[in-house]
KEKE-709560 format. One line per field, with one value per residue: residue number from 1; x, y, z of N, C-alpha, C in turn. Coordinates in nm, 2 decimals. Layout:
// residues N
seq: [NUM	...] .
n.xx: [X	...] .
n.yy: [Y	...] .
n.zz: [Z	...] .
ca.xx: [X	...] .
ca.yy: [Y	...] .
ca.zz: [Z	...] .
c.xx: [X	...] .
c.yy: [Y	...] .
c.zz: [Z	...] .
//
This chain:
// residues 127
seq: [1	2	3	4	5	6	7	8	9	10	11	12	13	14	15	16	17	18	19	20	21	22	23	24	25	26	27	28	29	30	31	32	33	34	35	36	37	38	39	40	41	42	43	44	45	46	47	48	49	50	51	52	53	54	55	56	57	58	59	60	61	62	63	64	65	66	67	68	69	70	71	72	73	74	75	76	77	78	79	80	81	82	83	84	85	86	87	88	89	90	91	92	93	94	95	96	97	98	99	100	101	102	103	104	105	106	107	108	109	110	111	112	113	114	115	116	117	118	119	120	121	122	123	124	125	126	127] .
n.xx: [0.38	0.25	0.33	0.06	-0.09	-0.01	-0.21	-0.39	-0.21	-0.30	-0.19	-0.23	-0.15	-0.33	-0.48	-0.28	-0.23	-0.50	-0.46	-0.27	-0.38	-0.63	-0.49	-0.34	-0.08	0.06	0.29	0.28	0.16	0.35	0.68	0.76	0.90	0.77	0.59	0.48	0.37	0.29	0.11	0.31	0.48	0.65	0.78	0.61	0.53	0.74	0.85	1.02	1.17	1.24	1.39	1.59	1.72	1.80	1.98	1.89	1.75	1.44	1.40	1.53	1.39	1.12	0.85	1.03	1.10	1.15	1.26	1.40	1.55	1.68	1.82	1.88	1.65	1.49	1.48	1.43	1.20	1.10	1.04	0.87	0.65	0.52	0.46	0.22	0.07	0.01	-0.16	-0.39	-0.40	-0.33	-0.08	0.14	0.46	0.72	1.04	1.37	1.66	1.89	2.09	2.25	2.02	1.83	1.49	1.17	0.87	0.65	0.40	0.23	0.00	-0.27	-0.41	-0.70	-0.86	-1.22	-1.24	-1.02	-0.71	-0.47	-0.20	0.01	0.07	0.35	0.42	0.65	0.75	0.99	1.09] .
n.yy: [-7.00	-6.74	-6.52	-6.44	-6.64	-6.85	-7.06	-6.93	-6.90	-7.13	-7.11	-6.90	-6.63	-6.65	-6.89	-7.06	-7.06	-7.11	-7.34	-7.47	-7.41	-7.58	-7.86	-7.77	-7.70	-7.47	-7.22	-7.18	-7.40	-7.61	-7.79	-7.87	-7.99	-7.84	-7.79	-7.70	-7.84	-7.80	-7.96	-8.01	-8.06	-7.83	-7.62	-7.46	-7.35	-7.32	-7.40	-7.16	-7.37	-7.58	-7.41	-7.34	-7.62	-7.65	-7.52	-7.29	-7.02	-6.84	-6.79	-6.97	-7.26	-7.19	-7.18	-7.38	-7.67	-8.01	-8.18	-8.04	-7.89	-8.08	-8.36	-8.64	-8.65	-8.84	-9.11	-9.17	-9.26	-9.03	-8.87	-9.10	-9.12	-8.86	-8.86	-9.07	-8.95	-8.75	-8.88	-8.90	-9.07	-9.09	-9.04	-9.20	-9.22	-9.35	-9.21	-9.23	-8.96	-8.81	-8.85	-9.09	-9.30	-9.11	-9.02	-8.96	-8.86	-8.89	-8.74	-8.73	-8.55	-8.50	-8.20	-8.10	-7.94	-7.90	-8.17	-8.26	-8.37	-8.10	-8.06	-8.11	-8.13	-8.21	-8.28	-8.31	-8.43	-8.45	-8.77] .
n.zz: [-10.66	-10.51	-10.19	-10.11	-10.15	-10.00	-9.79	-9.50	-9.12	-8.88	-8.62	-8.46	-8.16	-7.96	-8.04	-7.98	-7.70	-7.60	-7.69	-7.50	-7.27	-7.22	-7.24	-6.97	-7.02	-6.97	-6.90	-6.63	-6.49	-6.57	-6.57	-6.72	-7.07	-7.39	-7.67	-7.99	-8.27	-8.59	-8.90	-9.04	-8.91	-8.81	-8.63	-8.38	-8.17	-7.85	-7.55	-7.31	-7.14	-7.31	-7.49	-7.28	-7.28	-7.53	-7.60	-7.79	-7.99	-8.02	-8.30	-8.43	-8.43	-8.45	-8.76	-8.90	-8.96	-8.78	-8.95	-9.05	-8.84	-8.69	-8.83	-8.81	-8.67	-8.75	-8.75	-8.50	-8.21	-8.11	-8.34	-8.48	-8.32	-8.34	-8.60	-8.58	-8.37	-8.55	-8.68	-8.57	-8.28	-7.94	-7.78	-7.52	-7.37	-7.17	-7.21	-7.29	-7.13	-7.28	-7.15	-6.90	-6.71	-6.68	-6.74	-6.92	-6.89	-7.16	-7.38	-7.63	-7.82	-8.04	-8.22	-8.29	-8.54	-8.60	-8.65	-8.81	-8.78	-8.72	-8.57	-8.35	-7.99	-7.79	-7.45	-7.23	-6.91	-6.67	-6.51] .
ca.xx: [0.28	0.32	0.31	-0.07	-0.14	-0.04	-0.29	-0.34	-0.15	-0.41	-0.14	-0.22	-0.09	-0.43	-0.49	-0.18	-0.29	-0.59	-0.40	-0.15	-0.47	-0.70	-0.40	-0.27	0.08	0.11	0.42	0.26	0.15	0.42	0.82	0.86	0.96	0.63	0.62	0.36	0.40	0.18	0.12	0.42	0.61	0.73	0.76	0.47	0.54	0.87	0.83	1.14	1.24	1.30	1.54	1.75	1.79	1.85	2.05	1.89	1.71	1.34	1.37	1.64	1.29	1.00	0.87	1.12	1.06	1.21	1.39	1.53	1.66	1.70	1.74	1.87	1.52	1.37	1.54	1.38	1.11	1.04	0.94	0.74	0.55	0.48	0.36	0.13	0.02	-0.08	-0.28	-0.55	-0.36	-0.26	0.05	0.20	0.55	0.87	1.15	1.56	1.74	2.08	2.19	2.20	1.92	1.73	1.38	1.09	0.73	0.61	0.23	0.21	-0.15	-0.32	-0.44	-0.76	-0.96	-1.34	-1.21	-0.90	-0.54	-0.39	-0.04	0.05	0.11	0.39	0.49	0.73	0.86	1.09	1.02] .
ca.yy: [-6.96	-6.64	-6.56	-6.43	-6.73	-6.95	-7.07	-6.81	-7.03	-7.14	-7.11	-6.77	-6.64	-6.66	-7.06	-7.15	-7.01	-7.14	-7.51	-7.50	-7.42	-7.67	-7.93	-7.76	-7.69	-7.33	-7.19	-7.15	-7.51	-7.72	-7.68	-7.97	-7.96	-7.85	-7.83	-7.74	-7.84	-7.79	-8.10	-8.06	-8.08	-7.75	-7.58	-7.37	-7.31	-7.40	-7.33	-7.15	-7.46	-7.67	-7.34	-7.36	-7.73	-7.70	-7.40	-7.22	-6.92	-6.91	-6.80	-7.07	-7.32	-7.14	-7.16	-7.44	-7.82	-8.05	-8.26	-7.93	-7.82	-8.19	-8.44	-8.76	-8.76	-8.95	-9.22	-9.16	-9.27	-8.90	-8.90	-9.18	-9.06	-8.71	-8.94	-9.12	-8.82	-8.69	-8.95	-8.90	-9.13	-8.96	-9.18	-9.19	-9.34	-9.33	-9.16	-9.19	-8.92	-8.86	-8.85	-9.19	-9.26	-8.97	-9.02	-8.84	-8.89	-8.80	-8.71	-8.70	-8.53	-8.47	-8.08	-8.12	-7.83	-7.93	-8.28	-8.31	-8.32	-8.02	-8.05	-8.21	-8.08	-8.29	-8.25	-8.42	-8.40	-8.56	-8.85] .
ca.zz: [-10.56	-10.37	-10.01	-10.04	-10.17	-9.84	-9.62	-9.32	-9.04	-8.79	-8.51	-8.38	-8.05	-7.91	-8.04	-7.95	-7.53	-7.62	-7.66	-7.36	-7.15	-7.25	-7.21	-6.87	-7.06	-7.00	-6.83	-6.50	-6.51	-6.60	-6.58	-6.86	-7.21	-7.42	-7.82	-8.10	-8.41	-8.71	-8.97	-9.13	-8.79	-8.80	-8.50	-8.36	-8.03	-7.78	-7.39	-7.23	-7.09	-7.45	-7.54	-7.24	-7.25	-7.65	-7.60	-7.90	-7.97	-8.10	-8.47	-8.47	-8.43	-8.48	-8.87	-8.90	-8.96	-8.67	-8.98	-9.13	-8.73	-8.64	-8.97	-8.80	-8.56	-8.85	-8.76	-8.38	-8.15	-8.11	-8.48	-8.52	-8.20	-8.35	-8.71	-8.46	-8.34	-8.68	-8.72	-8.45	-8.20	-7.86	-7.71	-7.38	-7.34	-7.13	-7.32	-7.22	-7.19	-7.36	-7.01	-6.86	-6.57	-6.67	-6.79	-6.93	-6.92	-7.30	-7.44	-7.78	-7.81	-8.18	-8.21	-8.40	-8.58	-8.70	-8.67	-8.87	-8.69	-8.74	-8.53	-8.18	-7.86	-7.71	-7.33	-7.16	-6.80	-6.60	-6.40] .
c.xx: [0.34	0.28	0.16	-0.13	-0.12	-0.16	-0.25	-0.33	-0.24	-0.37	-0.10	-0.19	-0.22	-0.51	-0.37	-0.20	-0.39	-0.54	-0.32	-0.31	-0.53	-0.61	-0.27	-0.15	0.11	0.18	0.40	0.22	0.22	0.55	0.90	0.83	0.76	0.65	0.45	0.44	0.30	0.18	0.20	0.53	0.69	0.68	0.67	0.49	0.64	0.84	0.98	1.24	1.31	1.40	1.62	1.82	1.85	1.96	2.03	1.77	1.59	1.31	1.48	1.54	1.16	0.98	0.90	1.06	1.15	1.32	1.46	1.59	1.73	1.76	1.79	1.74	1.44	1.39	1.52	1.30	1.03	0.96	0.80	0.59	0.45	0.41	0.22	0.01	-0.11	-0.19	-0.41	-0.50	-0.25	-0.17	0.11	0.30	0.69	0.98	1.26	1.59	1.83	2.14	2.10	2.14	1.84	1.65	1.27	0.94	0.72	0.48	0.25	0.06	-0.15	-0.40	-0.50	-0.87	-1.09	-1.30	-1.09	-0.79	-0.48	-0.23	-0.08	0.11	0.24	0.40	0.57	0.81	0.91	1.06	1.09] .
c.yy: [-6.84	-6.63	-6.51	-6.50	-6.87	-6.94	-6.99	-6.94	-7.01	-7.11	-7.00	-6.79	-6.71	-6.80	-7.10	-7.17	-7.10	-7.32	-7.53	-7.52	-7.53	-7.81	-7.93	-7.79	-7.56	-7.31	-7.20	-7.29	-7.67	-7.64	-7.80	-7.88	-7.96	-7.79	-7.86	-7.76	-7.84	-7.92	-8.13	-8.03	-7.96	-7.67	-7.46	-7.28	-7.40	-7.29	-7.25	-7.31	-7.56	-7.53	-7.36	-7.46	-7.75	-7.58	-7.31	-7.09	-6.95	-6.92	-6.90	-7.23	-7.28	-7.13	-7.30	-7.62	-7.85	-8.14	-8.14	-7.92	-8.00	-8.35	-8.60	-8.78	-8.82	-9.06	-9.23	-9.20	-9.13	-8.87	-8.95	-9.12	-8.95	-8.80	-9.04	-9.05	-8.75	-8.75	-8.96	-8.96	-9.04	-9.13	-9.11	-9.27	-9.25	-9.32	-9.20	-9.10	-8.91	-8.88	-9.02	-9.20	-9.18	-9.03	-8.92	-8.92	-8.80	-8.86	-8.68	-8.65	-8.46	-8.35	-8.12	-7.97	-7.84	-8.08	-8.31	-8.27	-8.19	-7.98	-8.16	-8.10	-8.23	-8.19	-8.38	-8.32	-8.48	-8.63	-8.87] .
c.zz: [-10.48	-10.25	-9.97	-10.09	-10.08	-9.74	-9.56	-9.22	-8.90	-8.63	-8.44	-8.21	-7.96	-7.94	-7.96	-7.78	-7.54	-7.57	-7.55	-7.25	-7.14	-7.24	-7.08	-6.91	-7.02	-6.87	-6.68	-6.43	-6.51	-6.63	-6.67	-7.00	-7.28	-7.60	-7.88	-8.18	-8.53	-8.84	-9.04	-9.04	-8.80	-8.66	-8.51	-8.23	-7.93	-7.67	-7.40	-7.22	-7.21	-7.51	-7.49	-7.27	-7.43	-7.67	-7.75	-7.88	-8.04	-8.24	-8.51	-8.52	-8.47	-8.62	-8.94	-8.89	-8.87	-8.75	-9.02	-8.99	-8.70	-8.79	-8.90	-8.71	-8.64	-8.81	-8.60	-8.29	-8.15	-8.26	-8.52	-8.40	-8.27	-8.51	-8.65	-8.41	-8.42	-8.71	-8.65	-8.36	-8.05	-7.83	-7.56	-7.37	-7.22	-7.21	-7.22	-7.27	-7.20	-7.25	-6.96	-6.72	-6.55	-6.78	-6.81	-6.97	-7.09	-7.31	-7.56	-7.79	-7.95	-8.15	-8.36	-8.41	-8.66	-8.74	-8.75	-8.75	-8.79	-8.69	-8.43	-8.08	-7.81	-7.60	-7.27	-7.02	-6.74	-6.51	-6.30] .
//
């Protein structure tokens, strides 16, 4: 299959604004961690604030599946959440972070196009 035979990726700059707004994520909005992904969990979109704290750069995520950057979060809560997700199901849970005593509010929210899920918005900030 060649590359003018992929799907055109639905996750233009101008959807992707389109989704932060409509979910009150966009930078001006919110100073938590914020994350598209597209249905095959590859990243779509990473705020500022999910590079600093992951110390990487964007073409290091962007493109990029979260098992190819990540491969033990299968074995995660964050995973199953974002499979959850896919499925039409929004979630809301208290996460731990790696740091002990520190928590994070998390939204798992299903990004639907003409009714099918097409990714997830998570956000998560700190409680």
């Amino acid at each position: 299959m060649g590359d003018t035979d992929k799907p055109a990726n639905i996750f233009t700059q101008e959807y992707i604004a389109d989704i932060l707004r409509k979910n009150k994520a966009t930078p001006a909005e919110t100073e938590g961690f914020v994350v598209i992904f597209d249905k095959e969990l590859q990243y779509m979109y990473v705020n500022e604030t999910v590079l600093t704290f992951l110390a990487r750069k964007p073409e290091e995520l962007l493109g990029n599946s979260i098992l190819e950057v990540y491969p033990d979060v299968i074995a995660s809560d964050n995973h199953r959440n974002l499979l959850k997700a896919l499925s039409g199901e929004t979630i809301e849970e208290v996460l731990q972070g790696r740091t002990p005593g520190i928590f994070f509010n998390a939204v798992y929210t299903p990004i639907t196009l003409k009714k099918s899920v097409v990714g997830v918005l998570t956000h998560m900030s700190k409680r």
